[in-house]
C-alpha positions in Angstrom: 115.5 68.8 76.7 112.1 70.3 76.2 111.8 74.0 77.8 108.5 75.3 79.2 107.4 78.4 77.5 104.5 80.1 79.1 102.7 82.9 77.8 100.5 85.9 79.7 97.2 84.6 79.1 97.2 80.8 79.5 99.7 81.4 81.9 98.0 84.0 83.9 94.8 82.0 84.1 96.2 79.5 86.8 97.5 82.4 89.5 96.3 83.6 92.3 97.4 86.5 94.2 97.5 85.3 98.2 99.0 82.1 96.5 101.8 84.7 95.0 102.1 85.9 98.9 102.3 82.5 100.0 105.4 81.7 97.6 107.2 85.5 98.7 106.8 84.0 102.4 108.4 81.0 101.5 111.0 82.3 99.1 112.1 84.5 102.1 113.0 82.2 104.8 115.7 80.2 102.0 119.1 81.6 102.0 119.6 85.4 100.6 119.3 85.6 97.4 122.2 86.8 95.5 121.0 89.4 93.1 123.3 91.4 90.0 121.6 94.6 87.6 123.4 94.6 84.5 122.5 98.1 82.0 123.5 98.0 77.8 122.7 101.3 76.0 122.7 102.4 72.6 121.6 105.8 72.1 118.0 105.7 73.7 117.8 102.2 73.5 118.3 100.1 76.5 118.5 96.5 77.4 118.3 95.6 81.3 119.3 91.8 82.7 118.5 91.5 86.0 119.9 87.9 87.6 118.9 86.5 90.9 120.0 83.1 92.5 118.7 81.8 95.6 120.2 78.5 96.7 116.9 75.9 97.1 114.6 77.8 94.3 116.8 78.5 91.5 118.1 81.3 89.3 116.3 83.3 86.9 117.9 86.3 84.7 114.9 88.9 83.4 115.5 90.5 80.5 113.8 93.7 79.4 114.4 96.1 76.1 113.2 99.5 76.3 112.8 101.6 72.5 111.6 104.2 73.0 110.8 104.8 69.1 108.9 101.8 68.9 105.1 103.5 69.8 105.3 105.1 66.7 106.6 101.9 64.5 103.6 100.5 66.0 105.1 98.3 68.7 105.7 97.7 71.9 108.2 99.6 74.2 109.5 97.2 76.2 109.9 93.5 75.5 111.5 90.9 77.2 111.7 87.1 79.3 112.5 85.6 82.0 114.8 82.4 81.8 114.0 80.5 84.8 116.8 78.0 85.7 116.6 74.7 88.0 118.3 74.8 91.3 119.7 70.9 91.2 121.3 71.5 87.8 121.4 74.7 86.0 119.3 73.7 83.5 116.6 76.0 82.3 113.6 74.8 83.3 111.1 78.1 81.5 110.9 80.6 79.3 108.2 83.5 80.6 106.5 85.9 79.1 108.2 88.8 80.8 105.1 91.2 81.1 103.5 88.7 83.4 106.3 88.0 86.0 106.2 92.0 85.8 102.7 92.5 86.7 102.3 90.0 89.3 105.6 90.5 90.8 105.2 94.3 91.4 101.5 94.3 92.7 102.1 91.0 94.8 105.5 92.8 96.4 102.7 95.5 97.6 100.0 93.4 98.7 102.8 91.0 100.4 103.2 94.2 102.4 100.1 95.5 103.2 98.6 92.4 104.3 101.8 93.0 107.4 100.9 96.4 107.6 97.6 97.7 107.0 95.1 97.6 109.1 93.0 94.4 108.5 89.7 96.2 108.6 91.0 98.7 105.9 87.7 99.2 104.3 88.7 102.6 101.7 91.7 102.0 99.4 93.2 104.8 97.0 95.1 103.9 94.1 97.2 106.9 92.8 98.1 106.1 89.3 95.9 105.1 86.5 98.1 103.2 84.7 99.1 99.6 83.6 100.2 99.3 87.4 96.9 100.9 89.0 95.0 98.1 87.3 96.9 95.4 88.2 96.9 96.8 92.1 93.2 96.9 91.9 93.2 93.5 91.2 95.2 92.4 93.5 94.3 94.4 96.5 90.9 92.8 95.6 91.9 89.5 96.7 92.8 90.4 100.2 90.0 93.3 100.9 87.2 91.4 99.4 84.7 94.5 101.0 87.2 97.3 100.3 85.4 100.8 98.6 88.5 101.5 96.1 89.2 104.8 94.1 91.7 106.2 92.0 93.2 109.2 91.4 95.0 110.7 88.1 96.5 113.7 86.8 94.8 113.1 83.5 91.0 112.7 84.8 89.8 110.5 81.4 92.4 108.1 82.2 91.0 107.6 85.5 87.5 107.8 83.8 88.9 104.5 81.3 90.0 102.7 84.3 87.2 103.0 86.4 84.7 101.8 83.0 87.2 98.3 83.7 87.3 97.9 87.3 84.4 96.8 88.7 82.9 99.4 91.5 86.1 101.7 91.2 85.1 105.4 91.0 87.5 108.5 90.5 89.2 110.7 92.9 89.3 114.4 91.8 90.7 115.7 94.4 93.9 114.1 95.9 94.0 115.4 99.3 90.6 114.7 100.1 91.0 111.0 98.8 94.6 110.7 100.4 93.1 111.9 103.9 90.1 109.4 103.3 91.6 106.7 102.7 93.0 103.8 105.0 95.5 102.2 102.4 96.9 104.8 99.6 98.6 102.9 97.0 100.6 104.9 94.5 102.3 104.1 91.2 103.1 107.2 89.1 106.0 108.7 87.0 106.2 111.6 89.2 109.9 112.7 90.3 109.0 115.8 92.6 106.7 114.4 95.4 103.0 114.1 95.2 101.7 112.2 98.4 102.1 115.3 101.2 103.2 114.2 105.1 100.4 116.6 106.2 97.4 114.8 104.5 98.4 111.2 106.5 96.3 110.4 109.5 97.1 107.7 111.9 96.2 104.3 111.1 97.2 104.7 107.3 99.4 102.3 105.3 100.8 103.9 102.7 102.4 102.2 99.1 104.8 103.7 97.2 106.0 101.5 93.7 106.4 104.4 91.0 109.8 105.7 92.1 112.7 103.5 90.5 115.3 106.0 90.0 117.7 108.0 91.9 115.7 111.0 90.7 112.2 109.9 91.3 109.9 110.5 94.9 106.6 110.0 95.0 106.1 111.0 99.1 107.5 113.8 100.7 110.2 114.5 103.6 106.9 114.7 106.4 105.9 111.6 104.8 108.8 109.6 105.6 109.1 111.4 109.3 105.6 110.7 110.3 105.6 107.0 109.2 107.1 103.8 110.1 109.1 102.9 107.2 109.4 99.7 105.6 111.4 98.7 101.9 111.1 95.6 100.6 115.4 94.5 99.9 117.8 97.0 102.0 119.8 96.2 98.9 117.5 97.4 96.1 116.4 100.5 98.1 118.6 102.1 99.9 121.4 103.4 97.4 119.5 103.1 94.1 115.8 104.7 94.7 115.3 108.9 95.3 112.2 107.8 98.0 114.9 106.3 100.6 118.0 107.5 99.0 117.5 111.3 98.8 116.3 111.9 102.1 119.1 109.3 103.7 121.9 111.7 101.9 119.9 114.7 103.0 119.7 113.2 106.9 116.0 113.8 106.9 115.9 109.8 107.9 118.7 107.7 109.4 119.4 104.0 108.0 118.1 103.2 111.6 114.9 104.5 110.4 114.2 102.0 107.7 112.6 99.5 110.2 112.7 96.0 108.1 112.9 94.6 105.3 111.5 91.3 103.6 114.1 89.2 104.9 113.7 90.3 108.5 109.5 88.9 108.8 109.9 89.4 113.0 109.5 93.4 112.4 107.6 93.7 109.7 104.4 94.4 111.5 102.5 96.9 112.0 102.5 97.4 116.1 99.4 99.6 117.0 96.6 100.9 115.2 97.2 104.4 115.2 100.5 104.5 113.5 101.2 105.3 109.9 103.1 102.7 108.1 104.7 103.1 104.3 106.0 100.6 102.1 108.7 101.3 99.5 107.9 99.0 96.5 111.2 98.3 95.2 111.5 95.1 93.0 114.2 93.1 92.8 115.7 90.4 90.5 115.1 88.1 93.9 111.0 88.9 93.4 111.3 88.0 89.8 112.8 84.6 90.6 110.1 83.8 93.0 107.1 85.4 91.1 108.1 83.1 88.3 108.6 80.0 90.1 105.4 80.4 91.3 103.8 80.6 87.9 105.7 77.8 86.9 104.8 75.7 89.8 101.4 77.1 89.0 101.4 75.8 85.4 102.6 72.3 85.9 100.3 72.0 88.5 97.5 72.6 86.2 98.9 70.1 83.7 
């Protein structure tokens, strides 16, 4: 049996991110996928799996190491893969460099979105977050708002300086408020755990993008946020119990489950419905994006062959 092993670079050079929309759509209207999180610790060290099966595309089980004392060995904090398994028979079909299914999984879950819910004449974009994420966003809220003015925004100005000398006509935000209330789609990815997006900056019209929160702990939008905004998550089942942005103010009864209008799976509401509301997006991954993301890129790469 000879197994597919695709790498970031030569495997990246084949994608396209409306053609990574174009697989999410599909991937949705299959069966549910059936989706399991698996944690192994030792000490600060931790090994995620994260499996996903949906009946038609496959299964796939990502697999990501986090050491933290690797920096300062000179290596890499997280590694990992993504086995990708055949639907018919089980067998696996690729092995994937796991920091590309990342990257195009978690900026084409947003973009997914916002092409639903922002405005289609959206012309400024803020990205909050000058990291690994930010540039991938840029890039991939390129591809749908060819004529978009984009800036970003960063606690540490020179990393916003860095990213801006790599994005083509990207210029720096320095002060957040300003670029939050001038903006028609703010896009966020930070660390932050105590909320940094402020209800009372929104305006209608926005769409709003929240990734960085992936714990129980971490917000990145506050309770007027969520109360001004038509909310949208991507899974019900990644979001709702396991992420501080919906589960925090659910416990608290600052929003009602009936609040969280759709999800993914439910394509007849997730629309935006006038121009003047504010929609937000809760970014939450999902074993069930990996599998599609990287049957996309394998589709991709045979294709090419």
């Amino acid at each position: 049996m000879t197994i597919t092993i695709i790498p970031f670079d030569e495997g990246e050079r084949h994608l396209d991110w409306l053609g990574l929309c174009d697989a999410f759509e599909a991937g949705h209207k299959l069966p549910k996928a059936e989706i399991a999180d698996n944690f192994l610790y030792r000490d600060r060290d931790t090994m995620l799996n994260r499996a996903a099966w949906i009946d038609g595309l496959g299964m796939a089980v990502k697999t990501a190491t986090i050491f933290p004392g690797n920096p300062a060995k000179g290596a890499p904090m997280i590694n990992g893969a993504v086995n990708l398994y055949d639907d018919a028979g089980g067998t696996l079909a690729a092995l994937v460099d796991f920091h590309l299914v990342t990257k195009w999984k978690t900026a084409g879950d947003s973009l997914y979105a916002a092409r639903k819910l922002a405005r289609p004449d959206s012309e400024n974009i803020l990205i909050v977050g000058a990291g690994t994420v930010g540039h991938s966003l840029f890039d991939a809220y390129s591809a749908a708002f060819p004529n978009a003015r984009f800036r970003v925004w960063n606690r540490t100005r020179a990393k916003a300086e860095a990213m801006a000398e790599t994005c083509p006509g990207l210029r720096v935000a320095d002060d957040l408020e300003r670029a939050v209330r001038d903006a028609d789609i703010v896009t966020s990815a930070t660390m932050s755990t105590d909320p940094i997006l402020k209800g009372e900056w929104l305006r209608p019209g926005q769409h709003i993008d929240v990734i960085g929160a992936y714990r129980p702990d971490m917000r990145e939008v506050d309770d007027t946020a969520l109360t001004r905004a038509r909310v949208f998550v991507d899974s019900y089942d990644t979001t709702v119990g396991h992420i501080g942005e919906i589960k925090i103010p659910l416990e608290a009864g600052t929003i009602s489950r009936d609040d969280l209008i759709a999800d993914h799976y439910s394509p007849s509401g997730f629309t935006r419905t006038g121009d003047d509301e504010i929609t937000l997006f809760k970014n939450g991954g999902g074993a069930h994006l990996d599998l599609m993301t990287s049957r996309y890129i394998l589709d991709a790469w045979q294709s090419a062959r």
